[in-house]
C-alpha positions in Angstrom: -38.1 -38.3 7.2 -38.9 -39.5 10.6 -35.6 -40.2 12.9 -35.6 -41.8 16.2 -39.7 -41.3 16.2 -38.9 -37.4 15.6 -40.1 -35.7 12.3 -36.7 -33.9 10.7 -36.4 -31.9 7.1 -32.6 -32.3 5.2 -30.0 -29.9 6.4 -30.6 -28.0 3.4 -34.2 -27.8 3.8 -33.8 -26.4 7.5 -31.6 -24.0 6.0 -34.2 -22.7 3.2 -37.0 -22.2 5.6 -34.7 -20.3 8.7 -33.7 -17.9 5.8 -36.9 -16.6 5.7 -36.7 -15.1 9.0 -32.9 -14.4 8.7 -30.5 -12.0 8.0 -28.5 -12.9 4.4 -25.2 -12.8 6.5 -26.6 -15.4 9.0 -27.7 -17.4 6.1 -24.7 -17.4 4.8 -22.6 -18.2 8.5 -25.4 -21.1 8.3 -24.1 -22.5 4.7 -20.4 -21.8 5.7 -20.4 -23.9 9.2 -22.3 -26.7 7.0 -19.6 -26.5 4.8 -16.7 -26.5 7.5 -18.0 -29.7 9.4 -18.3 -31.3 5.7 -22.1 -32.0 5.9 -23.1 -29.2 3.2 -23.8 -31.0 -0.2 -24.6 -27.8 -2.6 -26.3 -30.7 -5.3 -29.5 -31.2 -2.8 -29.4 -27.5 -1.8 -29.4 -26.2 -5.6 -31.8 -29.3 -6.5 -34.1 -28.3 -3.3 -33.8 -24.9 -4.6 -35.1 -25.9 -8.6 -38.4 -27.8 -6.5 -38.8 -25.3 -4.0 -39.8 -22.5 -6.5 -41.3 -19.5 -5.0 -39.8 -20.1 -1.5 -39.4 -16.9 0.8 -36.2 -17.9 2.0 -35.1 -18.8 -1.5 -33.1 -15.8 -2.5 -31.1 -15.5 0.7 -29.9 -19.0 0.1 -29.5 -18.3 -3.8 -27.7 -14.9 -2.9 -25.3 -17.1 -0.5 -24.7 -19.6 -2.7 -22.8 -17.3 -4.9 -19.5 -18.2 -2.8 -19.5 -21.5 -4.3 -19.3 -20.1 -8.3 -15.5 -19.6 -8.6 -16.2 -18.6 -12.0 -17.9 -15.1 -11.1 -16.2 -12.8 -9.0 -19.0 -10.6 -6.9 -18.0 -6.9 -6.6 -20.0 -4.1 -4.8 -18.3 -1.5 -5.2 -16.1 0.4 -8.1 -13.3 0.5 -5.3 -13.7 -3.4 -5.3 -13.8 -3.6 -9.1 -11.1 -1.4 -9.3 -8.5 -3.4 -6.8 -9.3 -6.8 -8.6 -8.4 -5.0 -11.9 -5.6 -4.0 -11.0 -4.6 -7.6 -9.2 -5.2 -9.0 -13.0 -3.3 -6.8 -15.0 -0.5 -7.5 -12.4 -0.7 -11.4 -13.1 -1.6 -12.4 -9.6 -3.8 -15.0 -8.3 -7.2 -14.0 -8.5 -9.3 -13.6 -5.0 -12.6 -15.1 -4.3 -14.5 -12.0 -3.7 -16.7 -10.7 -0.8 -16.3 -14.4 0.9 -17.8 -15.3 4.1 -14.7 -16.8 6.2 -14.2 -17.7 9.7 -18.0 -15.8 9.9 -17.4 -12.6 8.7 -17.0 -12.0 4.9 -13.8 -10.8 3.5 -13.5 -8.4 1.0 -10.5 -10.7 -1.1 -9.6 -13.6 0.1 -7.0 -16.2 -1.5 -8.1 -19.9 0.2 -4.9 -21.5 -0.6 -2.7 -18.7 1.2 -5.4 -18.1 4.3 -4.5 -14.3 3.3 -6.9 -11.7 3.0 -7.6 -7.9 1.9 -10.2 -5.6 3.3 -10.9 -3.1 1.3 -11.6 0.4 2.7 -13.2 3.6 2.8 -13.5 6.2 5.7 -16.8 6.1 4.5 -17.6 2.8 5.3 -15.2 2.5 8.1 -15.0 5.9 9.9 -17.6 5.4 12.7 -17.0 4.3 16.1 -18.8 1.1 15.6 -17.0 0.3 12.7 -13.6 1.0 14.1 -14.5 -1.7 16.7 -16.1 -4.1 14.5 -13.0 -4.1 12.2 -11.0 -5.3 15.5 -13.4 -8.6 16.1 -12.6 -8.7 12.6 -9.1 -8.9 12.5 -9.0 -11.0 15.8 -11.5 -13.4 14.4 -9.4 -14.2 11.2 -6.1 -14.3 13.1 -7.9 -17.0 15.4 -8.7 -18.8 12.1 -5.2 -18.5 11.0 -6.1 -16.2 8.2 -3.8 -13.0 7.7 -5.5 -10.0 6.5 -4.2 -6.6 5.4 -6.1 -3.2 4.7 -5.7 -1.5 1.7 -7.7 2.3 1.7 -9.0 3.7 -1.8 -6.8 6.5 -1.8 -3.9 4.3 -1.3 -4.5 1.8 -4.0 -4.9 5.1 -6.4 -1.9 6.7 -4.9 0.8 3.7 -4.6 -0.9 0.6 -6.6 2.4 -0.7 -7.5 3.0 -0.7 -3.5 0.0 -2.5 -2.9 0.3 -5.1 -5.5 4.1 -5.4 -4.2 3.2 -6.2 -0.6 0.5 -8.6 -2.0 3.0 -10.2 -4.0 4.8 -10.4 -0.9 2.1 -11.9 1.5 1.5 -14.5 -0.8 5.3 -15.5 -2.1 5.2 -16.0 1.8 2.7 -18.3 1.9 4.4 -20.1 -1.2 1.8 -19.2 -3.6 2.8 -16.3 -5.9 
């Protein structure tokens, strides 16, 4: 297409062929801000996708994409398996899981509630950096008017009917228990 005299590819073209030279969490911030400003359409990305067979950048967009099937609930971790388990059996709401929001992704996230649960481990979260990054974190989701809470392994196996009650609780607050 040729625009003003200027050559241009679709939005969801230019975002196939930068994900070849991206990370798969800027690929996925690239997707999300489409999304935000309403000029995403996932039809011409997963038709672009079915022509483009093949594409290096194809399986970062693919891998991305997964966000947008409600009906599959991506875990990566038993920890992660385990907590949406246990939200099931207690007849909650289901989370989208391991959702990019407000640019960082989100362990569990309810949409309708803007409430969120990272999951941790002191293995995954007891370095320095980490310690910090979890701070941008939490600022950046607060900015976005999302409220998170931590839940640790050893808690949810320790007190699960504590954790399930203070998610009960965030989310009665939020008028959608």
């Amino acid at each position: 297409m040729v625009r003003e005299g200027i050559p241009v590819t679709s939005l969801s073209r230019t975002i196939l062929d930068l994900a070849v030279d991206s990370w798969p969490r800027t690929v996925a911030r690239q997707i999300e801000r489409a999304d935000d400003l309403k000029v995403f359409d996932l039809r011409e990305m997963h038709d672009l996708l079915n022509r483009a067979k093949g594409h290096r950048g194809q399986a970062k967009v693919r891998a991305a994409l997964d966000a947008y099937r409600p009906e599959r609930k991506f875990t990566r971790s038993g920890f992660e398996r385990r907590f949406l388990e246990v939200v099931r059996e207690a007849g909650l709401p289901e989370p989208a899981m391991n959702s990019f929001v407000a640019g960082h992704e989100l362990d569990a996230y309810w949409e309708v509630a803007h409430f969120g649960v990272e999951l941790d481990t002191y293995e995954t979260h007891g370095s320095r950096l980490s310690f910090e990054d979890d701070r941008v974190r939490d600022d950046d989701f607060l900015l976005a008017e999302i409220d998170t809470t931590r839940v640790t392994e050893t808690r949810l196996d320790r007190e699960p009917e504590a954790v399930l009650d203070s998610i009960r609780r965030h989310l009665a607050r939020r008028g959608t228990d």
